[in-house]
FIMI-753935 format. One record per residue (C-alpha): residue number from 0; residue in three letters; z, x, y. Coordinates in nm, 4 decimals, always signed. Example, Ala and Ser with C-alpha at 12.3 -4.5 7.8 and 13.67 -1.06 7.14 Angstrom:
BEGIN
<n=0	res=ALA	w=+0.7800	u=+1.2300	v=-0.4500> .
<n=1	res=SER	w=+0.7140	u=+1.3670	v=-0.1060> .
// end
This chain:
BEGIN
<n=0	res=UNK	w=+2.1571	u=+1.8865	v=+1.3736> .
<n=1	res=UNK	w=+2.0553	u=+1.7300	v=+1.0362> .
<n=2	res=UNK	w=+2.0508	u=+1.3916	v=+0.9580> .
<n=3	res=UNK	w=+2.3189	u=+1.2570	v=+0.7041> .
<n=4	res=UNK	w=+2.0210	u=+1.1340	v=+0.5121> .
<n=5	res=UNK	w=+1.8206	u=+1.4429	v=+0.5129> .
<n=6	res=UNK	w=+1.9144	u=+1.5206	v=+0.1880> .
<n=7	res=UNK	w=+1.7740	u=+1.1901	v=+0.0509> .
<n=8	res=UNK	w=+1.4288	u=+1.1777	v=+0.2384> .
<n=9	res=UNK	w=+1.2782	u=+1.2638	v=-0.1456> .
<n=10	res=UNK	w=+1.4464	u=+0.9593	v=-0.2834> .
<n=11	res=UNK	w=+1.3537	u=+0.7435	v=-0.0215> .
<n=12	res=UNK	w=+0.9711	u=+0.8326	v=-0.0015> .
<n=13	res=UNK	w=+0.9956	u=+0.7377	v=-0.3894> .
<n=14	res=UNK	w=+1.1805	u=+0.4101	v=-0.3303> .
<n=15	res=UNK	w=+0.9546	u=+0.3682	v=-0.0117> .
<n=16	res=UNK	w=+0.6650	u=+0.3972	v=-0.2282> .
<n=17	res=UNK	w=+0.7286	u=+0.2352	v=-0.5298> .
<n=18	res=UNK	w=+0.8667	u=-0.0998	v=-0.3581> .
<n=19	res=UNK	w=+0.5215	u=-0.0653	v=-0.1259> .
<n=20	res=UNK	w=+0.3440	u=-0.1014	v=-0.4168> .
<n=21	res=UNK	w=+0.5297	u=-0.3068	v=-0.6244> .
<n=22	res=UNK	w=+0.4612	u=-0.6001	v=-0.3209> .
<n=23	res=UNK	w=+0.1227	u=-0.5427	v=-0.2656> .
<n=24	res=UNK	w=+0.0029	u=-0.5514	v=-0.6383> .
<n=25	res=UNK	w=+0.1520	u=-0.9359	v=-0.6265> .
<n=26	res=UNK	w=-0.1745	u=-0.9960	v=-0.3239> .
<n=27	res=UNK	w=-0.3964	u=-0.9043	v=-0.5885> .
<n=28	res=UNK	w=-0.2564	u=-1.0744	v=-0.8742> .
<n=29	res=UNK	w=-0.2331	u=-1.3807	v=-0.6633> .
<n=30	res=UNK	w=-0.6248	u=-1.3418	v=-0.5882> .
<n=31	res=UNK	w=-0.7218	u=-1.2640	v=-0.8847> .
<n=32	res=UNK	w=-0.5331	u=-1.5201	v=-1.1482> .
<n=33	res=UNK	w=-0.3355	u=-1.7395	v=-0.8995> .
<n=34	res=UNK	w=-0.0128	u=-1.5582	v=-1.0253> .
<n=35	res=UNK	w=+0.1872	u=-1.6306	v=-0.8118> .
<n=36	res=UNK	w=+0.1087	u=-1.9652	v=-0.7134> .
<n=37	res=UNK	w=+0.0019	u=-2.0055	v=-0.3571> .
<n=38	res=UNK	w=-0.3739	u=-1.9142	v=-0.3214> .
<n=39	res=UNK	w=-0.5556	u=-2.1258	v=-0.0482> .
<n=40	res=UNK	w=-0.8474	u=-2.3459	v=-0.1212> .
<n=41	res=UNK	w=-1.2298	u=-2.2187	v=+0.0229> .
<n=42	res=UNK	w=-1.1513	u=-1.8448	v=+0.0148> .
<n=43	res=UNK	w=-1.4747	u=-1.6295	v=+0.0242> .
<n=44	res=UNK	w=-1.5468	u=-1.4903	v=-0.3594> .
<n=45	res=UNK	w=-1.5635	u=-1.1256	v=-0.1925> .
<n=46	res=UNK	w=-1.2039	u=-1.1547	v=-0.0648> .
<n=47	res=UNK	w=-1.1449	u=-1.2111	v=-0.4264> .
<n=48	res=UNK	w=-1.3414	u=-1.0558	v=-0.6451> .
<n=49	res=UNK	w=-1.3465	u=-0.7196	v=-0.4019> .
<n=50	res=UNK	w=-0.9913	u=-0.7404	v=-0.2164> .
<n=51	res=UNK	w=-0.8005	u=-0.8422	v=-0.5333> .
<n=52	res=UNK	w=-0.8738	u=-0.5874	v=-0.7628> .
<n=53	res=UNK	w=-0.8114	u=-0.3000	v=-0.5022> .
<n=54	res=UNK	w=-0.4805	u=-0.4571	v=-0.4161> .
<n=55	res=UNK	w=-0.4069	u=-0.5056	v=-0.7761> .
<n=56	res=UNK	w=-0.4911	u=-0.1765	v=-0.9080> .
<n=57	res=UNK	w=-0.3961	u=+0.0194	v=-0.5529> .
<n=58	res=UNK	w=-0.0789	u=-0.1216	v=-0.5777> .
<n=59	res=UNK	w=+0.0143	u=-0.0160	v=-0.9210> .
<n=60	res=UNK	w=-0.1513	u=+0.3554	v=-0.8709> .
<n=61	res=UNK	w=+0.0599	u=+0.3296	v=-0.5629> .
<n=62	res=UNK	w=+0.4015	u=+0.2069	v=-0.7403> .
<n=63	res=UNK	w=+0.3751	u=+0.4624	v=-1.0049> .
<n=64	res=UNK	w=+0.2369	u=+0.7499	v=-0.8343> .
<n=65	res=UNK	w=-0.1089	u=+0.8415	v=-1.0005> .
<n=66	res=UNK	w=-0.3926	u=+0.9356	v=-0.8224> .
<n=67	res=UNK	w=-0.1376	u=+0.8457	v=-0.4998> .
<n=68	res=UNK	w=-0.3473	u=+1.0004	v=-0.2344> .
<n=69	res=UNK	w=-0.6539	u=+0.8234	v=-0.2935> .
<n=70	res=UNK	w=-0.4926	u=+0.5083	v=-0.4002> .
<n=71	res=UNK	w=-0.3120	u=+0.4867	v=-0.0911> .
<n=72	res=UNK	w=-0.5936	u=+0.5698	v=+0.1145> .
<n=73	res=UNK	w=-0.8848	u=+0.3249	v=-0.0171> .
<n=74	res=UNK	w=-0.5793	u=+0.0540	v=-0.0028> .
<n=75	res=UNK	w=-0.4915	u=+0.1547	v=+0.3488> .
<n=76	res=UNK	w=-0.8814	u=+0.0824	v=+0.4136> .
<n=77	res=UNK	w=-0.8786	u=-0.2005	v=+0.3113> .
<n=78	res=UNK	w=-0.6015	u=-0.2863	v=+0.5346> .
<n=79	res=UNK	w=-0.7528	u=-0.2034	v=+0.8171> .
<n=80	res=UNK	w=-1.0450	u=-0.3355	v=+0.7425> .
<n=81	res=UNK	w=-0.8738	u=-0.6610	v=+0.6670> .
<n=82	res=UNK	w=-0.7211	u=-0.6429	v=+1.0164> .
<n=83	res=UNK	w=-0.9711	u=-0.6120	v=+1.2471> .
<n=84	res=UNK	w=-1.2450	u=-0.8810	v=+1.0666> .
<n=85	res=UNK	w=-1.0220	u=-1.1170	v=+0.9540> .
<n=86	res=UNK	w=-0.6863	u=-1.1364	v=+1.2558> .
<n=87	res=UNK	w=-0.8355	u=-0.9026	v=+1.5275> .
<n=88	res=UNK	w=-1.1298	u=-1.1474	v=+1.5691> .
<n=89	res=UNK	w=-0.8412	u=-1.4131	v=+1.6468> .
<n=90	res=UNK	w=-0.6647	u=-1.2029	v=+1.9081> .
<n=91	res=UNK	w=-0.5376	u=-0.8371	v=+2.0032> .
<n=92	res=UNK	w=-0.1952	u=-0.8324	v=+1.8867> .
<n=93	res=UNK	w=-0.0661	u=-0.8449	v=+1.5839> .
<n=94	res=UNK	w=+0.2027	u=-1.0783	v=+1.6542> .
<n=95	res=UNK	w=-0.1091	u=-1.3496	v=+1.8351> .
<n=96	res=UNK	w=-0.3128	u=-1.3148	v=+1.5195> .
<n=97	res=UNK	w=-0.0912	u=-1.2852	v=+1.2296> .
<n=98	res=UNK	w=-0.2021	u=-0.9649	v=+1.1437> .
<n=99	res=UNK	w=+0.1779	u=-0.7872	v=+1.0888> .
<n=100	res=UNK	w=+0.1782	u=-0.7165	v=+0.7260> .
<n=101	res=UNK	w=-0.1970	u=-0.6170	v=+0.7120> .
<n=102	res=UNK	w=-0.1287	u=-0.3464	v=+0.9750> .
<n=103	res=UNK	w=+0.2262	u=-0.2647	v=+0.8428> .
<n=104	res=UNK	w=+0.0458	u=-0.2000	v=+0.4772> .
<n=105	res=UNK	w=-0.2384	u=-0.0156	v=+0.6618> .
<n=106	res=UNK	w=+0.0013	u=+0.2839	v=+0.8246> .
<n=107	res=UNK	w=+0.2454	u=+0.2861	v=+0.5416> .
<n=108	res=UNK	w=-0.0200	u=+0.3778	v=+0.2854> .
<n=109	res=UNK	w=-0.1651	u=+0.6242	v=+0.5347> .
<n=110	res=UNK	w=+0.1440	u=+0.7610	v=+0.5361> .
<n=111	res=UNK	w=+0.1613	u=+0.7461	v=+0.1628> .
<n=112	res=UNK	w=-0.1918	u=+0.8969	v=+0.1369> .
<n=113	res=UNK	w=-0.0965	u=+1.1845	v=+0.3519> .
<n=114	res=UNK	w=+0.2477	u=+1.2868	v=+0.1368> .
<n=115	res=UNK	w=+0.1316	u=+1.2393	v=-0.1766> .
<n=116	res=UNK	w=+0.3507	u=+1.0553	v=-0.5192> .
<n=117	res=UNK	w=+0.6244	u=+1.2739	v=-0.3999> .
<n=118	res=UNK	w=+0.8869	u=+1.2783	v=-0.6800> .
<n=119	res=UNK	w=+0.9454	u=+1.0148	v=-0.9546> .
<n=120	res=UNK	w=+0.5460	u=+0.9889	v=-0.9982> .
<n=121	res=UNK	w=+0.2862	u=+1.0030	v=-1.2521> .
<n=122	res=UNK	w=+0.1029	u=+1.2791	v=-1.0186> .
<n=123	res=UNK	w=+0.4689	u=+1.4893	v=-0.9823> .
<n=124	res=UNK	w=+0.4755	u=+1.4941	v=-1.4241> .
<n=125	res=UNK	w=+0.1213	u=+1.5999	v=-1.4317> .
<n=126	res=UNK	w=+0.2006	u=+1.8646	v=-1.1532> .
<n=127	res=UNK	w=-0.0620	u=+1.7607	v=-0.9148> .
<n=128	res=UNK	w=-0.0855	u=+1.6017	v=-0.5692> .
<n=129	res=UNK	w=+0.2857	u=+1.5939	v=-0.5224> .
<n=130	res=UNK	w=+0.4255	u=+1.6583	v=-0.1540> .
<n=131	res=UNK	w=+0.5738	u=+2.0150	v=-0.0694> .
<n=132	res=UNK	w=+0.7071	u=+1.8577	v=+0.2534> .
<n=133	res=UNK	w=+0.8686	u=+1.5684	v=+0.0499> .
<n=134	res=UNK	w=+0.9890	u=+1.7972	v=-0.2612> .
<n=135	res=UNK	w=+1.2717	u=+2.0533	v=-0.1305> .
// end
């Protein structure tokens, strides 16, 4: 039996992926010029000057699907590398330490890094690193 939205599962990778980046490019605009407001006081200069640009940049490789698999899998990296030193230290669970959207990010961009841009991306025009499972 197929799912009523089987048909769509193209669409929604693209709309999946495009929102997922369009969010996380706003971490590393906020790191990097304070855009939008909202940046606490004392943060280390290598969250900053190493985490914002990846977020920044990942985010819009991400959102417009060029160079999608590795985008998505330095960013989903970083992710996981932000979870374990910076909330795992504070407690197991992600719900104890506050560490939701940092593990969230850090499967969805596997996930992204495993399909590919998929259709309506940059990598799909250019006929490269697009997802056969995605594009029926």
């Amino acid at each position: 039996m197929t799912s009523f939205m089987s048909k769509y599962s193209p669409n929604c990778y693209a709309l999946m992926r495009i929102v997922v980046g369009f969010l996380f490019l706003w971490h590393g605009s906020q790191k990097l010029f304070d855009f939008p407001s909202g940046m606490p006081a004392g943060v280390p200069a290598f969250i900053t000057y190493v985490a914002g640009p990846i977020e920044l940049v990942g985010g819009i490789l991400v959102m417009i699907g060029l160079l999608t698999h590795w985008a998505a899998f330095i960013t989903s990296g970083q992710m996981a590398f932000a979870y374990w030193m910076v909330h795992g230290t504070k407690a197991l669970l992600p719900l104890q330490n506050n560490g939701e959207l940092a593990a969230l990010y850090c499967f969805v961009f596997l996930f992204i890094a495993a399909q590919g841009g998929g259709i309506w991306s940059v990598d799909s025009l250019l006929g490269r690193g697009s997802s056969k499972a995605l594009n029926r």
